[in-house]
N, CA, C and O atoms as a Tripos MOL2 file, in Angstrom:
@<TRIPOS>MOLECULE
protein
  292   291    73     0     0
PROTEIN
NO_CHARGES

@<TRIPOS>ATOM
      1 N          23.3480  -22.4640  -57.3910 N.3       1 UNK1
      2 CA         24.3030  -22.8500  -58.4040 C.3       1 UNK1
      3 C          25.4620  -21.8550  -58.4520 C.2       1 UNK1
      4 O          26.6520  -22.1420  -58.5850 O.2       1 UNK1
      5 N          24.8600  -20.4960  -58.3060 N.am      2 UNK2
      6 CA         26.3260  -19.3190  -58.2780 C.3       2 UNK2
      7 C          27.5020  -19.5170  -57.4230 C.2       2 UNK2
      8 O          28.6720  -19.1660  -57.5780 O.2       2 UNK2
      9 N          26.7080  -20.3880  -56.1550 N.am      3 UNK3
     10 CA         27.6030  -20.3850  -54.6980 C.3       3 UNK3
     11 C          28.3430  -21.4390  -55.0740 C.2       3 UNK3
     12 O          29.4960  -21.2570  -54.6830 O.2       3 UNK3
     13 N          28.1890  -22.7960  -55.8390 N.am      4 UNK4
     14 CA         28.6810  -23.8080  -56.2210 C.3       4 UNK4
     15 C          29.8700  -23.2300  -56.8360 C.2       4 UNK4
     16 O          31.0390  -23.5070  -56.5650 O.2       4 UNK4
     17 N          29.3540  -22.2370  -57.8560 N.am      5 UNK5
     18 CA         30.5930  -22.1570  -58.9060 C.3       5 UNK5
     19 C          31.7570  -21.1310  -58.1030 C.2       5 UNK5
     20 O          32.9730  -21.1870  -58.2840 O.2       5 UNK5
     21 N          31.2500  -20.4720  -57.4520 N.am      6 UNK6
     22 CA         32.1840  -19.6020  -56.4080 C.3       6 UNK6
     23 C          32.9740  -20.3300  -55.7130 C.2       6 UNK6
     24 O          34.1090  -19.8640  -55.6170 O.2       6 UNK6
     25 N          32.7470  -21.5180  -55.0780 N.am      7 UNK7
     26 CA         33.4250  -22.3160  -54.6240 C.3       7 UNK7
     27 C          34.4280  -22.8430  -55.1460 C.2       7 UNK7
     28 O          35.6020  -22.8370  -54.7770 O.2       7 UNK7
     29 N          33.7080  -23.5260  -56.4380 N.am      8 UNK8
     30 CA         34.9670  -24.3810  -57.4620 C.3       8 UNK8
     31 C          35.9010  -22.9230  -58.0940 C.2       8 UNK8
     32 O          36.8160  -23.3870  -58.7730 O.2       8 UNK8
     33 N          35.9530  -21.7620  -58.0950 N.am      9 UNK9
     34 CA         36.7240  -20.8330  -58.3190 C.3       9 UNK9
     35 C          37.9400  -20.8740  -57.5880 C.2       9 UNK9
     36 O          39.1170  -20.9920  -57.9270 O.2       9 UNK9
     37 N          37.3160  -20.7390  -56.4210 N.am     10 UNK10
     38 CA         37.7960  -20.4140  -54.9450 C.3      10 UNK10
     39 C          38.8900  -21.5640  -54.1630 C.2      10 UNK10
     40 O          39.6500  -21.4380  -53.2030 O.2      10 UNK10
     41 N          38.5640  -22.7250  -55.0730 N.am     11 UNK11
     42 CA         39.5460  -23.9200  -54.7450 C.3      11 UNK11
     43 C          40.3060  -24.2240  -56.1420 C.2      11 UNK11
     44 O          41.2300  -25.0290  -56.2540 O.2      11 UNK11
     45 N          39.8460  -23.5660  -57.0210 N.am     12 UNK12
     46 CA         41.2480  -23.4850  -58.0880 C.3      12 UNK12
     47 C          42.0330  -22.2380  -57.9750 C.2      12 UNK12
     48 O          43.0720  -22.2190  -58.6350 O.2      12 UNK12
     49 N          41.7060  -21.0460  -57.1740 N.am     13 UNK13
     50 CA         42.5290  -20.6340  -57.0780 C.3      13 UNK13
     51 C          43.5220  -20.9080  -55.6160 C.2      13 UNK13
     52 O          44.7480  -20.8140  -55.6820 O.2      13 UNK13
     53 N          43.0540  -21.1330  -54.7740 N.am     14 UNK14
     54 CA         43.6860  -21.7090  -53.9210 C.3      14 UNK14
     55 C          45.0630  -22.9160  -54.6190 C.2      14 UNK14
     56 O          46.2850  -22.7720  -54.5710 O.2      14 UNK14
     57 N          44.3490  -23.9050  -55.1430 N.am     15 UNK15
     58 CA         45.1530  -25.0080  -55.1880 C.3      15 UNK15
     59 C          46.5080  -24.2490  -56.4430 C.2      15 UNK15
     60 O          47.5180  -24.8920  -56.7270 O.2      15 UNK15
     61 N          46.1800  -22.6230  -57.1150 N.am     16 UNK16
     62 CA         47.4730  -22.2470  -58.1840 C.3      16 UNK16
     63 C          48.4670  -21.8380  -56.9540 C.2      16 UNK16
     64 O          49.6190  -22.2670  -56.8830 O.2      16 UNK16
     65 N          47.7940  -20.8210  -55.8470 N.am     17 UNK17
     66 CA         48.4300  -20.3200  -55.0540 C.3      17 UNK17
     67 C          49.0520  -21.7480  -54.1460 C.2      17 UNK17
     68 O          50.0920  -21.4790  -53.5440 O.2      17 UNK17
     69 N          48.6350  -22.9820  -53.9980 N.am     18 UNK18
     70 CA         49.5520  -24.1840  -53.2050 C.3      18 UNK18
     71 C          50.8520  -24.6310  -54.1340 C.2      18 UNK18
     72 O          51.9970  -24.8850  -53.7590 O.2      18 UNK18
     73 N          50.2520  -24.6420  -55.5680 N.am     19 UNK19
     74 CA         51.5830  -24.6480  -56.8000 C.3      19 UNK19
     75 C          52.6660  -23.6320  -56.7790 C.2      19 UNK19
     76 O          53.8470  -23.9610  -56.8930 O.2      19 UNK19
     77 N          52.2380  -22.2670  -56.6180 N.am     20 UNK20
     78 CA         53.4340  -21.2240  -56.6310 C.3      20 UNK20
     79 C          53.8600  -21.4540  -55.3220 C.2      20 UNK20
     80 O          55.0300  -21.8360  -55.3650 O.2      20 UNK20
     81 N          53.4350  -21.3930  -54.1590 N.am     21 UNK21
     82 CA         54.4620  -21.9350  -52.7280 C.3      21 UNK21
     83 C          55.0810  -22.8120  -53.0800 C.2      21 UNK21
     84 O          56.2840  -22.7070  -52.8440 O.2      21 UNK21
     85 N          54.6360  -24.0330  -53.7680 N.am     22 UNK22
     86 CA         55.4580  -25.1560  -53.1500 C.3      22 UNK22
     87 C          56.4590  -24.6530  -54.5260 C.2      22 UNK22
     88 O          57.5890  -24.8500  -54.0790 O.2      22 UNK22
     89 N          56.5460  -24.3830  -55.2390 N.am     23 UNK23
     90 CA         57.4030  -23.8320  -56.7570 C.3      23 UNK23
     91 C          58.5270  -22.9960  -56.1930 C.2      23 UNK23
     92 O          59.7390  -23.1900  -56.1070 O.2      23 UNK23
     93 N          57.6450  -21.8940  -55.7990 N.am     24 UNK24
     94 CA         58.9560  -20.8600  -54.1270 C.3      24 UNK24
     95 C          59.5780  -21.6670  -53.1860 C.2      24 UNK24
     96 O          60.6530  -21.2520  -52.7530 O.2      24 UNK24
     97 N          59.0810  -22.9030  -52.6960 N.am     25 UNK25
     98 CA         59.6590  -23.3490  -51.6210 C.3      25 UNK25
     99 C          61.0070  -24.4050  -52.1830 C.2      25 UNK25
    100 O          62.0070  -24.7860  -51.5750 O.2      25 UNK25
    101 N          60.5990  -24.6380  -53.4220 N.am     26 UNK26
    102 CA         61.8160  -25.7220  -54.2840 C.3      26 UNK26
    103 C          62.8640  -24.8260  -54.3380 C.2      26 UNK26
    104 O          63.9550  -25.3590  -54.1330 O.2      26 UNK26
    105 N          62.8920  -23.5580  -54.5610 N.am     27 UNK27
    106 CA         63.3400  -22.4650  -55.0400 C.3      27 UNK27
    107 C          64.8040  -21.8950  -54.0120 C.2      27 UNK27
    108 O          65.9520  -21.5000  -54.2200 O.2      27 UNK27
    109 N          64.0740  -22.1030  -53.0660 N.am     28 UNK28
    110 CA         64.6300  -21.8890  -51.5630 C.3      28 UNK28
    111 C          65.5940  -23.0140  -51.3180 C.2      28 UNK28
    112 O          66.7620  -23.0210  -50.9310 O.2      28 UNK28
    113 N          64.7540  -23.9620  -51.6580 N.am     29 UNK29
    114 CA         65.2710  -25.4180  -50.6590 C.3      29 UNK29
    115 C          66.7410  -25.4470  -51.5510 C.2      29 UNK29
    116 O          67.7800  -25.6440  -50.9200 O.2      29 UNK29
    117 N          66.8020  -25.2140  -53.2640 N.am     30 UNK30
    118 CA         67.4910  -25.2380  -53.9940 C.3      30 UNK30
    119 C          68.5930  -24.5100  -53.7750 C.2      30 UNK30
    120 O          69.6670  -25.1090  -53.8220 O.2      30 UNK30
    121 N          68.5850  -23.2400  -53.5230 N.am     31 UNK31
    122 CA         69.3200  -22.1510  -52.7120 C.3      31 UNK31
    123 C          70.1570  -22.1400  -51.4630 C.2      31 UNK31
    124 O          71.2450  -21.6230  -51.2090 O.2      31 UNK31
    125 N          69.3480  -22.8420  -50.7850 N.am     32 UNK32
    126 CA         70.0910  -23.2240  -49.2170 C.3      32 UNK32
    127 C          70.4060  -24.4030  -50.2430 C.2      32 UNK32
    128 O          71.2950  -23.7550  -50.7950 O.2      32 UNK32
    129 N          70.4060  -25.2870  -50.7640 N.am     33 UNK33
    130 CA         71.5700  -26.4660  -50.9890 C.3      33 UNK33
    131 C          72.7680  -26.0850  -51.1220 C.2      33 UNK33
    132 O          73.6870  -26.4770  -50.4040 O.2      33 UNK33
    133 N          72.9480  -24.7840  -52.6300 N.am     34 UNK34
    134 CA         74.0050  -24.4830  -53.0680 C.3      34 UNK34
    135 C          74.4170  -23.3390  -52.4010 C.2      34 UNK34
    136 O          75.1040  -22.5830  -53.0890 O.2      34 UNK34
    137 N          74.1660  -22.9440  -51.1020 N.am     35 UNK35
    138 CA         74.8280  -22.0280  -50.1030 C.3      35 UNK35
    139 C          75.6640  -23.0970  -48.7340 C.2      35 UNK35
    140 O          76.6220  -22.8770  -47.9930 O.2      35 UNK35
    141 N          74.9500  -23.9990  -48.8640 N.am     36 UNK36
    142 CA         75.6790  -25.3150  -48.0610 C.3      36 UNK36
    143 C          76.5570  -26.1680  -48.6170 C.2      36 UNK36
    144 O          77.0930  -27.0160  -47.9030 O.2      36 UNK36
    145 N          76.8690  -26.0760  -50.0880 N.am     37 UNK37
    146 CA         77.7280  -27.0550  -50.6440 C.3      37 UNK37
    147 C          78.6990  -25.7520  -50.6760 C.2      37 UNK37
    148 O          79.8650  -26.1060  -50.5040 O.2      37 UNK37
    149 N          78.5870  -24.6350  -50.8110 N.am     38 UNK38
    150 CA         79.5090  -23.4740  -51.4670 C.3      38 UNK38
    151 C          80.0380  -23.2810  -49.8340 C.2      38 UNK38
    152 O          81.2430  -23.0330  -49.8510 O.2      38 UNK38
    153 N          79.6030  -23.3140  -48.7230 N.am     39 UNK39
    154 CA         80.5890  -23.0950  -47.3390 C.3      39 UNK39
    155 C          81.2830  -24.1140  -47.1300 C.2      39 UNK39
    156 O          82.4120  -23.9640  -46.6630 O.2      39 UNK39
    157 N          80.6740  -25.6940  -47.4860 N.am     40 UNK40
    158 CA         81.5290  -26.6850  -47.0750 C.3      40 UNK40
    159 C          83.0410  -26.7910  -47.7680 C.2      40 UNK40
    160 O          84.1710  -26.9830  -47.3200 O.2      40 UNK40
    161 N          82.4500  -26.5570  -49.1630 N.am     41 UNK41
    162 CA         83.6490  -26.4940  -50.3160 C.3      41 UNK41
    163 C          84.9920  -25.8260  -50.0820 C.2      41 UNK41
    164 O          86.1500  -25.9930  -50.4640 O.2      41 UNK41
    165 N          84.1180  -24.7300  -49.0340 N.am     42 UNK42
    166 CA         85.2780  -23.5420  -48.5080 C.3      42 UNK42
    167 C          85.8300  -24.2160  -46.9900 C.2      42 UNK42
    168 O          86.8800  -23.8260  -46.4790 O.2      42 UNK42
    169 N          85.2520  -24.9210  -46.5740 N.am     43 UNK43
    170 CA         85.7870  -25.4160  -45.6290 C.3      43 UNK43
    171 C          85.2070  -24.2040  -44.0900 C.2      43 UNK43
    172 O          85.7780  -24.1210  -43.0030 O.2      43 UNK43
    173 N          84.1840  -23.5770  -44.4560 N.am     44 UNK44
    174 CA         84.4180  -22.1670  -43.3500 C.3      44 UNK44
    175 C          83.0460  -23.0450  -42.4010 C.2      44 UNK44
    176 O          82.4980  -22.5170  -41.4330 O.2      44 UNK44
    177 N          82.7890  -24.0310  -42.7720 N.am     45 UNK45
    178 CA         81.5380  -24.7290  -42.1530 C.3      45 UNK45
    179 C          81.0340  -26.0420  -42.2020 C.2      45 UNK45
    180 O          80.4800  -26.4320  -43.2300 O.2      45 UNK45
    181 N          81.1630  -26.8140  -41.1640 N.am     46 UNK46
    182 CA         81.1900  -28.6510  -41.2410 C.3      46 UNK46
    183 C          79.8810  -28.7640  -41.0880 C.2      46 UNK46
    184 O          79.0580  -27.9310  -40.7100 O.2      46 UNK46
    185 N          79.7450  -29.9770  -41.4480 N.am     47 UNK47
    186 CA         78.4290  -30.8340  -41.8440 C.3      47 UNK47
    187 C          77.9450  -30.8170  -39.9940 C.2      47 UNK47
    188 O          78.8330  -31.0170  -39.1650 O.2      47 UNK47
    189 N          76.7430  -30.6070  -39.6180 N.am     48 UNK48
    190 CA         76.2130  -30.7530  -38.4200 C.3      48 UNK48
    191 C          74.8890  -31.5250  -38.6610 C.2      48 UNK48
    192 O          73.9100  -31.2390  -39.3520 O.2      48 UNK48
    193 N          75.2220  -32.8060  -37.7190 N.am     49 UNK49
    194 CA         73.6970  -33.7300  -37.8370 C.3      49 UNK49
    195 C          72.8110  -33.2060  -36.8670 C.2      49 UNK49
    196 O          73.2960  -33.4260  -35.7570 O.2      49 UNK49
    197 N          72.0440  -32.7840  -36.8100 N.am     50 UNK50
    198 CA         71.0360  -32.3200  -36.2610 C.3      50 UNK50
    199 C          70.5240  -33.3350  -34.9610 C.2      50 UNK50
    200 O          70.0850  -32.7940  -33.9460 O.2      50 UNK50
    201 N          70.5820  -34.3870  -35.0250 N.am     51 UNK51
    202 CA         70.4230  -35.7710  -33.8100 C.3      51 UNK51
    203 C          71.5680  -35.5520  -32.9120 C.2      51 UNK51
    204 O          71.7630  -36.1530  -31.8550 O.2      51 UNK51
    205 N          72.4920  -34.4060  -33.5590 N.am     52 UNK52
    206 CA         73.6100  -35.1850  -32.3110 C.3      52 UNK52
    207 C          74.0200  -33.6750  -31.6600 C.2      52 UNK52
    208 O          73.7120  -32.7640  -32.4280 O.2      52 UNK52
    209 N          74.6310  -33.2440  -30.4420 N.am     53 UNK53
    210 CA         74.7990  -32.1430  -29.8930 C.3      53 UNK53
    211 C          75.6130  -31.6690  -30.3330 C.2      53 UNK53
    212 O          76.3590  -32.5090  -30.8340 O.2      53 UNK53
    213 N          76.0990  -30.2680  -30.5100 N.am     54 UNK54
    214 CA         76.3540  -29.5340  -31.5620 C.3      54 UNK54
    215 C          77.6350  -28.5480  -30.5340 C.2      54 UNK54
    216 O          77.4540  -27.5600  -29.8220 O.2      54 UNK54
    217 N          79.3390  -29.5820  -30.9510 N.am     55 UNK55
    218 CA         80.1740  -28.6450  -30.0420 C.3      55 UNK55
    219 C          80.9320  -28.0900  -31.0330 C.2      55 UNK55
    220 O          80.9490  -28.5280  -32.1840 O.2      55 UNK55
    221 N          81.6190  -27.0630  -30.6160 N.am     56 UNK56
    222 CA         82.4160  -26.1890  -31.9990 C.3      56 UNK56
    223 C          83.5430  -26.6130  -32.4850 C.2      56 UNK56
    224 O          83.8160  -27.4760  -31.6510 O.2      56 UNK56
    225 N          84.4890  -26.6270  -33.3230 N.am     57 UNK57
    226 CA         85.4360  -27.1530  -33.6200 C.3      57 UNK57
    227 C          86.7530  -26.0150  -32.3210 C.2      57 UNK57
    228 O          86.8180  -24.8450  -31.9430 O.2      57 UNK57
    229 N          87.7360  -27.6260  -32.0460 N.am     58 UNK58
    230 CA         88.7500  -26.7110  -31.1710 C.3      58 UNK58
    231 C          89.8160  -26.1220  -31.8740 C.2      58 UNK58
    232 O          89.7630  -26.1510  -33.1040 O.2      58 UNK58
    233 N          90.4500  -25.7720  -31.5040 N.am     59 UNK59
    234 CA         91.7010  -24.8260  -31.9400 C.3      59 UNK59
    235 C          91.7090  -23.0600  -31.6240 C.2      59 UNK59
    236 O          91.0210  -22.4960  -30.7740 O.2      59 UNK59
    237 N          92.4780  -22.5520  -32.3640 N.am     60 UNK60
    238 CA         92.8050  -20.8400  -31.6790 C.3      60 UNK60
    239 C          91.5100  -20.3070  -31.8710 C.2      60 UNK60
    240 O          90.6150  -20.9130  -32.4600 O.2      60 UNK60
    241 N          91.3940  -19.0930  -31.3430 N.am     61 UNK61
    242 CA         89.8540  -18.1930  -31.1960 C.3      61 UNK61
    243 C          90.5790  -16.8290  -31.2400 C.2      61 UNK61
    244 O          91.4780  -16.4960  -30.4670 O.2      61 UNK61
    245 N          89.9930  -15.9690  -32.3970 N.am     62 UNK62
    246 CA         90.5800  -14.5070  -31.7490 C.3      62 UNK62
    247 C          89.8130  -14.4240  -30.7640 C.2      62 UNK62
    248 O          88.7440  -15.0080  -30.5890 O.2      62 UNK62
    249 N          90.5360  -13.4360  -29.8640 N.am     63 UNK63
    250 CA         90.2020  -12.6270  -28.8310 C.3      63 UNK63
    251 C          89.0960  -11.5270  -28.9740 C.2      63 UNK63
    252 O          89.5930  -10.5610  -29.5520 O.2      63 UNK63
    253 N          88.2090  -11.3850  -28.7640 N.am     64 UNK64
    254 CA         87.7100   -9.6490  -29.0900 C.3      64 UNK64
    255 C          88.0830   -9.1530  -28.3020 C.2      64 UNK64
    256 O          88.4440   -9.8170  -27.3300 O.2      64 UNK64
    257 N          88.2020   -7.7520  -28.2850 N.am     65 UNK65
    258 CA         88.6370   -6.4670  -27.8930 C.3      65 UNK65
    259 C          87.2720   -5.7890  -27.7950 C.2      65 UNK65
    260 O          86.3310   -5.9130  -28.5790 O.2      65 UNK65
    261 N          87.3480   -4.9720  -26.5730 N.am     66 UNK66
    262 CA         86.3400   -3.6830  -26.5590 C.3      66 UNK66
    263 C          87.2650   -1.9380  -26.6280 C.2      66 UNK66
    264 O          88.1400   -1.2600  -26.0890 O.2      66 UNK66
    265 N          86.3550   -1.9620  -27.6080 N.am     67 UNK67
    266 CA         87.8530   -0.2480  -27.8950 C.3      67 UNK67
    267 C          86.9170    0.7180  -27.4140 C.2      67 UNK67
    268 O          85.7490    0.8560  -27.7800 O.2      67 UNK67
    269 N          87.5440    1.3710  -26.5590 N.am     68 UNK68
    270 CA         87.1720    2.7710  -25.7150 C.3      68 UNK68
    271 C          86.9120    3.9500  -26.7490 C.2      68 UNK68
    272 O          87.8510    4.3390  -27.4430 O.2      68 UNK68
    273 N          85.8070    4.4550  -26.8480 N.am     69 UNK69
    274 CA         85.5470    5.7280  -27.4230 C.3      69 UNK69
    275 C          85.6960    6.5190  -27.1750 C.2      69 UNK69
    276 O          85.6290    6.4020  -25.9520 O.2      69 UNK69
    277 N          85.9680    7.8240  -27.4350 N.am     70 UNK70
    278 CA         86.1190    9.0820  -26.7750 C.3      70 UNK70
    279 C          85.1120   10.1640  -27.2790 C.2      70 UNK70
    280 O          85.1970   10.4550  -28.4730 O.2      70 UNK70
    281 N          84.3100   10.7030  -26.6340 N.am     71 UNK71
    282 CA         83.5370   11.5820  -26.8120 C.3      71 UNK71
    283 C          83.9310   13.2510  -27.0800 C.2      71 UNK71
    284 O          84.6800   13.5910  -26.1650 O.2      71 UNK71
    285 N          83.7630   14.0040  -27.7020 N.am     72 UNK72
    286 CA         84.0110   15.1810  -28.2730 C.3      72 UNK72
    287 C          82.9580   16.1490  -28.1140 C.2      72 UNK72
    288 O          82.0460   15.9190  -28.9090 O.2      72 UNK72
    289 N          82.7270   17.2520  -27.3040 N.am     73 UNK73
    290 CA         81.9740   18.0350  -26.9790 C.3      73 UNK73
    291 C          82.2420   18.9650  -28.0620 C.2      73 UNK73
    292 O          81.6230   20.0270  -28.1310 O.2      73 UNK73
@<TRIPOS>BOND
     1     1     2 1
     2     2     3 1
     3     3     4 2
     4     3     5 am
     5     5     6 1
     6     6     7 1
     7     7     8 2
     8     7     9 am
     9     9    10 1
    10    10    11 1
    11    11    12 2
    12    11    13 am
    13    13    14 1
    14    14    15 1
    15    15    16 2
    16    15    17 am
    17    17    18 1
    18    18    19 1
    19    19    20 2
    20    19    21 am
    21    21    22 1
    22    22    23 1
    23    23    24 2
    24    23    25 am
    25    25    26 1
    26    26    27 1
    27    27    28 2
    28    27    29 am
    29    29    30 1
    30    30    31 1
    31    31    32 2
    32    31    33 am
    33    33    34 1
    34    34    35 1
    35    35    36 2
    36    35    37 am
    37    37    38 1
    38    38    39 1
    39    39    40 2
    40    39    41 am
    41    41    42 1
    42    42    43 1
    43    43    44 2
    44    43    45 am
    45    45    46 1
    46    46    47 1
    47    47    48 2
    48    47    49 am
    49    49    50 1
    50    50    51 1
    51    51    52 2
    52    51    53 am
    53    53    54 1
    54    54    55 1
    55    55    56 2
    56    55    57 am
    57    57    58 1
    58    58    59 1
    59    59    60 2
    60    59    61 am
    61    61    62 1
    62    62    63 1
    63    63    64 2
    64    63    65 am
    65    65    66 1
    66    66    67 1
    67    67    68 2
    68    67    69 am
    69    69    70 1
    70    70    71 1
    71    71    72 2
    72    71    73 am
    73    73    74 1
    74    74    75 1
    75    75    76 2
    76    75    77 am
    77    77    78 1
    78    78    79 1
    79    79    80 2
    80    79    81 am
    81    81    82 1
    82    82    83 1
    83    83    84 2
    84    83    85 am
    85    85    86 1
    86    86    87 1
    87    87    88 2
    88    87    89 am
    89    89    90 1
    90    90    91 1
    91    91    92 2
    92    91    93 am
    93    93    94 1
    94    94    95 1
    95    95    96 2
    96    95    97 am
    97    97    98 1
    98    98    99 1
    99    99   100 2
   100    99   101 am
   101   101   102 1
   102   102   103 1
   103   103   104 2
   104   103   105 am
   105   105   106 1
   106   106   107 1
   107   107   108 2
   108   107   109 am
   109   109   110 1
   110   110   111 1
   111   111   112 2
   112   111   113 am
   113   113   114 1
   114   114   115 1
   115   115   116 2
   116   115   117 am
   117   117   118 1
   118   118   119 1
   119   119   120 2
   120   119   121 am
   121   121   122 1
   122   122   123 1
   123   123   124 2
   124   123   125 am
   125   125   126 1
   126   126   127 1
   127   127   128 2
   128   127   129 am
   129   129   130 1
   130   130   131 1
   131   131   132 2
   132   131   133 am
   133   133   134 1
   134   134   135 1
   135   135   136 2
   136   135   137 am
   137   137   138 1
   138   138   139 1
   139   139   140 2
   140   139   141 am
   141   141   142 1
   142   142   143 1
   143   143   144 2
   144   143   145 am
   145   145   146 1
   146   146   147 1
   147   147   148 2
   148   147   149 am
   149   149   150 1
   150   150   151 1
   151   151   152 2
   152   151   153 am
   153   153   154 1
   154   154   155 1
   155   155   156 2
   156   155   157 am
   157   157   158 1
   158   158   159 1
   159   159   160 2
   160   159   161 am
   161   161   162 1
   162   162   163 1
   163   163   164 2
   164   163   165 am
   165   165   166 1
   166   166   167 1
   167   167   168 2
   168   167   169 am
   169   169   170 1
   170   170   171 1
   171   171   172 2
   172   171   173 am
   173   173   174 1
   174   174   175 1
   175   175   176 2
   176   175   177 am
   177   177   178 1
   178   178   179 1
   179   179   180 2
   180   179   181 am
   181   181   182 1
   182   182   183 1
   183   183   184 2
   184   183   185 am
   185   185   186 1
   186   186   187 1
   187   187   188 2
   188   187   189 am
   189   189   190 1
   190   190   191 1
   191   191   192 2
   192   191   193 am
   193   193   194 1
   194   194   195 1
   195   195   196 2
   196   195   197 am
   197   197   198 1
   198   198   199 1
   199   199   200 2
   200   199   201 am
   201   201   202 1
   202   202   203 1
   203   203   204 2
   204   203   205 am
   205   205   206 1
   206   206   207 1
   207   207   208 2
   208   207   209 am
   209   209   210 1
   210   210   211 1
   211   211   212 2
   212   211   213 am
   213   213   214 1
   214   214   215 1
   215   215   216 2
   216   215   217 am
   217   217   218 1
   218   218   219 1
   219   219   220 2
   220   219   221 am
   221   221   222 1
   222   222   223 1
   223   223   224 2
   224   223   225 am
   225   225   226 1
   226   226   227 1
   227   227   228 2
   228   227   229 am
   229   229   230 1
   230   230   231 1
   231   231   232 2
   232   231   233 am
   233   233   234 1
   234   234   235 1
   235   235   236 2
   236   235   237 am
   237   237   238 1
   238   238   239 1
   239   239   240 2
   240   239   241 am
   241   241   242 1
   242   242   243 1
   243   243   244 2
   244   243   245 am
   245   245   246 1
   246   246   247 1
   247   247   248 2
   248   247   249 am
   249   249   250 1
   250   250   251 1
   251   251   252 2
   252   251   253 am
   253   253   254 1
   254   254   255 1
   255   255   256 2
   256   255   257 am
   257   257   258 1
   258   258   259 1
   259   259   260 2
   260   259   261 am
   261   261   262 1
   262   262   263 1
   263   263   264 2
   264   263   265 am
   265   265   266 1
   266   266   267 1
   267   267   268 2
   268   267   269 am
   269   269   270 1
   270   270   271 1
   271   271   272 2
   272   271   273 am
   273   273   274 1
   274   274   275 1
   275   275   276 2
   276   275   277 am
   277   277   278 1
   278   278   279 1
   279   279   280 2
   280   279   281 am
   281   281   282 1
   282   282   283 1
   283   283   284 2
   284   283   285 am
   285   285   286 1
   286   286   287 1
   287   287   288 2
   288   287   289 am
   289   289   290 1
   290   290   291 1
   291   291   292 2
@<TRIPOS>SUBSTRUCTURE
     1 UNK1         2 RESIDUE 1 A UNK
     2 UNK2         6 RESIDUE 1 A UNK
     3 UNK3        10 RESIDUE 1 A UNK
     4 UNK4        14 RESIDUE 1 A UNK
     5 UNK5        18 RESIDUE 1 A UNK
     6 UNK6        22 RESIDUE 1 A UNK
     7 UNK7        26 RESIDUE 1 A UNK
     8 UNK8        30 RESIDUE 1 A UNK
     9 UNK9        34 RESIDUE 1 A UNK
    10 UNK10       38 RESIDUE 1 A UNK
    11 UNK11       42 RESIDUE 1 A UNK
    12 UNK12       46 RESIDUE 1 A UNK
    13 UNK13       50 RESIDUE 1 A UNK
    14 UNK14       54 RESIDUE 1 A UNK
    15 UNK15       58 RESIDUE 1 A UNK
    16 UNK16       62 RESIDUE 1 A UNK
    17 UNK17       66 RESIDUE 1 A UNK
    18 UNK18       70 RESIDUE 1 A UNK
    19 UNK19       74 RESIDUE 1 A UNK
    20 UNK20       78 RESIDUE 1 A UNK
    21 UNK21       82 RESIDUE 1 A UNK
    22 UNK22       86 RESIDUE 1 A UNK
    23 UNK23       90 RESIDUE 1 A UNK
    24 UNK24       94 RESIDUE 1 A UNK
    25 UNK25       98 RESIDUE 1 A UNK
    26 UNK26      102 RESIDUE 1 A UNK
    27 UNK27      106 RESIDUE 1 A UNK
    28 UNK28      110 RESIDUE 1 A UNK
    29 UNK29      114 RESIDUE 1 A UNK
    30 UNK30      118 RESIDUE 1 A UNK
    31 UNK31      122 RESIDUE 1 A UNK
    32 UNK32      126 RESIDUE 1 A UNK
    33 UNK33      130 RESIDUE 1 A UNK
    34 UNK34      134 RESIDUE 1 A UNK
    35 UNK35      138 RESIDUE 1 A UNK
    36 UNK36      142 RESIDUE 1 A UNK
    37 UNK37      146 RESIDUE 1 A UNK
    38 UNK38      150 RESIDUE 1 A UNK
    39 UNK39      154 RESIDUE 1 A UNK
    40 UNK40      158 RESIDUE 1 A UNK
    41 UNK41      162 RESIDUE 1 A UNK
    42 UNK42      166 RESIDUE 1 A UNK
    43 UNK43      170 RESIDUE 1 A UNK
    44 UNK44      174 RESIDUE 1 A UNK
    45 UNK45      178 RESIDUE 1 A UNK
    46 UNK46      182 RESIDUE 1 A UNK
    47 UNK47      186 RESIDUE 1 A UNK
    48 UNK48      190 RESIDUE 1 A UNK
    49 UNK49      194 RESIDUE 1 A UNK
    50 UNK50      198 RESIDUE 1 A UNK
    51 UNK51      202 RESIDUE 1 A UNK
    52 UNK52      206 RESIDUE 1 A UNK
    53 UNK53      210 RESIDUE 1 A UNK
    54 UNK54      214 RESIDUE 1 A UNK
    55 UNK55      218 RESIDUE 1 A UNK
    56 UNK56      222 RESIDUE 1 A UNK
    57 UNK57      226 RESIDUE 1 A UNK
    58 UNK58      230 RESIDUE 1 A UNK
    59 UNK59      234 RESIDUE 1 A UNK
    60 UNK60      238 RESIDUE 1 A UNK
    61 UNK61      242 RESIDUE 1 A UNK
    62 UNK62      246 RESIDUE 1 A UNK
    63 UNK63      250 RESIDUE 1 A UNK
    64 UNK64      254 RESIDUE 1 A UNK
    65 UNK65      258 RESIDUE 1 A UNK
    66 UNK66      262 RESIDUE 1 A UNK
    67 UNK67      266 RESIDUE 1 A UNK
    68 UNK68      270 RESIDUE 1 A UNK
    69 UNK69      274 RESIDUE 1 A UNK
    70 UNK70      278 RESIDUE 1 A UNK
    71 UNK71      282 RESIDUE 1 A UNK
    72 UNK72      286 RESIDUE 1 A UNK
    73 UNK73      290 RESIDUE 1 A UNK
């Protein structure tokens, strides 16, 4: 009977700890929404469908530069 009740412990606490993930995971999902509506809004990042291949928008590109260091003994 002890092992019974150890069990039914053992799956209510399990099933609080499946409530707080999925509670964290709303949390998140909620977060990345309003970090994806707040770049689009800005325009710094377009909608990408995931089904379709993924090319960059055209127009100018800075250049990078590699700047030479100089070492100091």
């Amino acid at each position: 009977m002890g092992a019974r009740i150890d069990i039914e412990n053992k799956q209510e606490q399990q099933q609080g700890e499946i409530k707080e993930l999925q509670r964290e995971l709303k949390e998140l999902q909620d977060v990345v929404a309003e970090l994806s509506e707040a770049l689009m809004s800005t325009k710094q990042v377009h909608h990408v469908d995931m089904d379709e291949e993924f090319t960059p928008p055209a127009g100018k590109r800075k250049k990078t530069t590699k700047r030479k260091t100089v070492t100091v003994d």
